[in-house]
Backbone bond lengths (Angstrom), bond angles and torsions (degrees), N, CA, C in turn:
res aa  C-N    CA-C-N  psi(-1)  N-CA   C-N-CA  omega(-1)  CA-C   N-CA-C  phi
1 X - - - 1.439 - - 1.533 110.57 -
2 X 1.277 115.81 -54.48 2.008 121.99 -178.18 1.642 99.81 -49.58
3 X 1.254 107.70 -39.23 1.957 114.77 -170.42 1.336 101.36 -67.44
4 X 1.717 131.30 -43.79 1.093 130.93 -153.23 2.194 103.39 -84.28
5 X 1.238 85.73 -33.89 1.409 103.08 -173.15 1.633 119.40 -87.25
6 X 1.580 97.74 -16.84 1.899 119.17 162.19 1.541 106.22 -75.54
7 X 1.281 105.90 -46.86 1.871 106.25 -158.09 2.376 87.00 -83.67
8 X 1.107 108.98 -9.57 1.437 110.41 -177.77 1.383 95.67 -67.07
9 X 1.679 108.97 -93.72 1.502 113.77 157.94 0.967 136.19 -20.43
10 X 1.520 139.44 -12.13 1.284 133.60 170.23 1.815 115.21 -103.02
11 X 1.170 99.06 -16.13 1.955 111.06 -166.75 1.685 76.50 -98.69
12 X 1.292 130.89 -40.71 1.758 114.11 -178.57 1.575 119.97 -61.42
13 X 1.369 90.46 -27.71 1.680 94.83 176.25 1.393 120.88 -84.76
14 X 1.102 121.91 -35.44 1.344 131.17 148.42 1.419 126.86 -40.43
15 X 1.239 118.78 -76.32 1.536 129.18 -179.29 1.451 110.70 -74.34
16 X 1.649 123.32 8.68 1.399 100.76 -173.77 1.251 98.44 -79.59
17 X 1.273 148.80 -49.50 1.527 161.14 -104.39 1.943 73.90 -100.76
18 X 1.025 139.65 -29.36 1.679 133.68 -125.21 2.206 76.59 -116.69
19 X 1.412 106.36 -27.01 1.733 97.36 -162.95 1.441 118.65 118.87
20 X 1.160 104.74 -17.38 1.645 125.82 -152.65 1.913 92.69 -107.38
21 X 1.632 95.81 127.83 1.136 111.08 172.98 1.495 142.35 -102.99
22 X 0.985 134.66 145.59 2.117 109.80 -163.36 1.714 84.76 -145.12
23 X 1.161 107.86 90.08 1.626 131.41 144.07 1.800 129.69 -69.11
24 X 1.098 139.36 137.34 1.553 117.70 174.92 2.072 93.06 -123.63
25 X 1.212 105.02 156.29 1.484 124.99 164.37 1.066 98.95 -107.10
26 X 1.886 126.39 120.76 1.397 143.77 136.43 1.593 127.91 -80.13
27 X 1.505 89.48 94.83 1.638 96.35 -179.30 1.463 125.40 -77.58
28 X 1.516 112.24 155.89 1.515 98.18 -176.58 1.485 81.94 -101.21
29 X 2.014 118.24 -158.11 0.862 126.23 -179.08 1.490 130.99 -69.30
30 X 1.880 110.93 112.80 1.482 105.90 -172.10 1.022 101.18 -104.92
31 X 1.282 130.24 121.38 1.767 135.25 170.60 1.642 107.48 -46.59
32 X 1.219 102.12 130.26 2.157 86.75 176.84 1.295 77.84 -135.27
33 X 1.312 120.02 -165.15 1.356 129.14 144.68 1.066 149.11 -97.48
34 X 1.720 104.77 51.24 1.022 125.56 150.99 1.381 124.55 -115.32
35 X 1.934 116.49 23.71 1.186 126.68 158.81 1.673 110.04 -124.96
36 X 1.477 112.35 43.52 1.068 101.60 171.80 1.522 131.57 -75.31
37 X 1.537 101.71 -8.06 1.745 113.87 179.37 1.307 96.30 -103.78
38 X 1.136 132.44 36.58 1.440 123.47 -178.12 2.102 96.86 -102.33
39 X 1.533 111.47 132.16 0.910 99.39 -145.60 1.865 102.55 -89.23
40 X 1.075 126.29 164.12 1.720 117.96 -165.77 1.523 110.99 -72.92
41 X 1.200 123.17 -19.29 1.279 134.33 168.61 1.964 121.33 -60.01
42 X 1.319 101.61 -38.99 1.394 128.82 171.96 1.760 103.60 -77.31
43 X 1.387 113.66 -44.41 1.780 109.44 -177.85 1.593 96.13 -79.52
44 X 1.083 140.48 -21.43 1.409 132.21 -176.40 1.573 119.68 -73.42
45 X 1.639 100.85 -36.40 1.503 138.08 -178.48 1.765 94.78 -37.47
46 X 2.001 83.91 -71.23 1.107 111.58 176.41 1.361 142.73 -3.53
47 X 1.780 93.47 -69.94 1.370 138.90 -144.79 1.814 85.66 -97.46
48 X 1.434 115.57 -45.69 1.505 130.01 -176.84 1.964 93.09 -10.79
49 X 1.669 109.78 -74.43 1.485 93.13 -149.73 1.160 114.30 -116.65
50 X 1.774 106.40 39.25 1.290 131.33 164.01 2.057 132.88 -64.07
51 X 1.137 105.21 114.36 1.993 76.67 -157.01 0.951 99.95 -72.90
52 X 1.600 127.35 -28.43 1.751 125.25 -156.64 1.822 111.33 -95.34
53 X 1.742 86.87 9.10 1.693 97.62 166.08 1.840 111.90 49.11
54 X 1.365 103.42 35.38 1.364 83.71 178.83 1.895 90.72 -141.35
55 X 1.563 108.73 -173.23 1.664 103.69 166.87 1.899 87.86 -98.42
56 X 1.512 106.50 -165.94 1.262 134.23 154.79 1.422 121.93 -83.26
57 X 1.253 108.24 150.74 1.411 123.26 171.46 1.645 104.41 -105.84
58 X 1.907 114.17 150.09 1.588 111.14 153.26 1.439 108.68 -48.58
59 X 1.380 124.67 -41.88 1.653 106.82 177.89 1.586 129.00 -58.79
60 X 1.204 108.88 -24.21 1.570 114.07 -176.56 1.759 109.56 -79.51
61 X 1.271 103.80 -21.07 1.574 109.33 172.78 1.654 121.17 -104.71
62 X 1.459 98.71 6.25 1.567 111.81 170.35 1.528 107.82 -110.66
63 X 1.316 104.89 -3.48 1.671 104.57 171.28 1.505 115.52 -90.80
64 X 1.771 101.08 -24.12 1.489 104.19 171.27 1.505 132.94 -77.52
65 X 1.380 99.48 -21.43 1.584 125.08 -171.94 1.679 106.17 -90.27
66 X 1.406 101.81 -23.86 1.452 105.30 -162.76 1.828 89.74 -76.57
67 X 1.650 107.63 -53.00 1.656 126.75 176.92 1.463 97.17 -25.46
68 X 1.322 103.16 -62.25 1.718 117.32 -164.38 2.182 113.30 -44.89
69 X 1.689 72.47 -58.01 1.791 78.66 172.00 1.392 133.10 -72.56
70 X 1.547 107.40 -7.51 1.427 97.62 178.87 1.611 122.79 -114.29
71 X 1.350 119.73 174.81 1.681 113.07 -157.25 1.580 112.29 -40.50
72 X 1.223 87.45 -43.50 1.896 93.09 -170.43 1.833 117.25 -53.13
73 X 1.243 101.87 -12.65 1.292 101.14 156.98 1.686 128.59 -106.13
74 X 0.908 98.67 14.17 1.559 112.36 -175.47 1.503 116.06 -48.59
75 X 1.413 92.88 -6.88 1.974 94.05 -173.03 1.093 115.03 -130.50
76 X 1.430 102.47 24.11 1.616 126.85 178.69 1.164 119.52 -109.75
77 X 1.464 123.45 123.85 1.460 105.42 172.23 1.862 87.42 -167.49
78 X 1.559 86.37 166.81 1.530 93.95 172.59 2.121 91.79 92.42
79 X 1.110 118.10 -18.89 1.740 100.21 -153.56 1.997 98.69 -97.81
80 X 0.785 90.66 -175.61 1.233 118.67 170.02 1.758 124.58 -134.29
81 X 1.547 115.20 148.21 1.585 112.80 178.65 1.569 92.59 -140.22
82 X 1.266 95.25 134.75 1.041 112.90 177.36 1.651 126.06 -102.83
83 X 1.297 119.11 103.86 1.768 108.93 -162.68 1.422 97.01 -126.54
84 X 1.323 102.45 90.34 1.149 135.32 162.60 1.648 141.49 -90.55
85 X 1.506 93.23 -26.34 1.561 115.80 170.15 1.532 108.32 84.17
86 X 1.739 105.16 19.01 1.494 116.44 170.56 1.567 110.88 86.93
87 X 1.132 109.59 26.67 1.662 105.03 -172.93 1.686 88.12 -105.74
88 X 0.815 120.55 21.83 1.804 117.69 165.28 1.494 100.09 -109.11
89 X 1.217 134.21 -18.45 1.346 143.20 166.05 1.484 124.69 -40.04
90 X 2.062 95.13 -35.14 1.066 55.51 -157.05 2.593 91.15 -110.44
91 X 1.302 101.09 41.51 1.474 110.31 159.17 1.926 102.81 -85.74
92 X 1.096 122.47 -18.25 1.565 126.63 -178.83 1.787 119.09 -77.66
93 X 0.902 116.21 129.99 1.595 126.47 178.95 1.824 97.01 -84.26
94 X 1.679 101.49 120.88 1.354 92.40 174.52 1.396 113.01 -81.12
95 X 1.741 92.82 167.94 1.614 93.27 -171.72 1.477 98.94 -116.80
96 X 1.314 103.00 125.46 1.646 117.97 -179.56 1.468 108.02 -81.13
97 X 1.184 117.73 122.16 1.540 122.86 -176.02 1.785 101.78 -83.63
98 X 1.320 127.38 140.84 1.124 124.47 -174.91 1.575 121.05 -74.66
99 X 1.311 126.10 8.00 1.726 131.23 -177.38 1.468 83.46 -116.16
């Protein structure tokens, strides 16, 4: 992940001056079928500290990539999105706003 999100940040700084943008998508776990022997005990594991209680779909990470490629991101670069369905949420310390 640090490599994918280093070589992001570094090709954005490069190619911005040119127009050219270098975004990355961090996926959490998408079932394809190439986890069909993956055993249900391990997808539950998974799922444990997920809030939206579900896995991912290829569509939920083609909605992010698609974002990436089109104008409305044109003034974006350098970032990363993470569509995970919040199960990175929960390695994060929330931050209590003081009001």
């Amino acid at each position: 992940m640090h490599a994918q999100i280093g070589l992001t940040c570094s090709w954005a700084r490069e190619l911005a001056p040119l127009g050219i943008t270098v975004n990355t998508v961090a996926a959490g776990f998408i079932p394809v079928e190439r986890h069909a022997d993956v055993p249900d005990n391990v997808k539950k594991a998974y799922l444990a500290p997920v809030p939206a209680g579900r896995m991912g779909t290829p569509g939920d990470i083609a909605h992010a990539v698609s974002f990436f490629a089109s104008e409305g991101a044109g003034f974006i670069t350098g970032q990363r999105i993470v569509v995970d369905s919040g199960r990175s949420l929960a390695n994060r310390t929330p931050v209590h706003m003081p009001w």
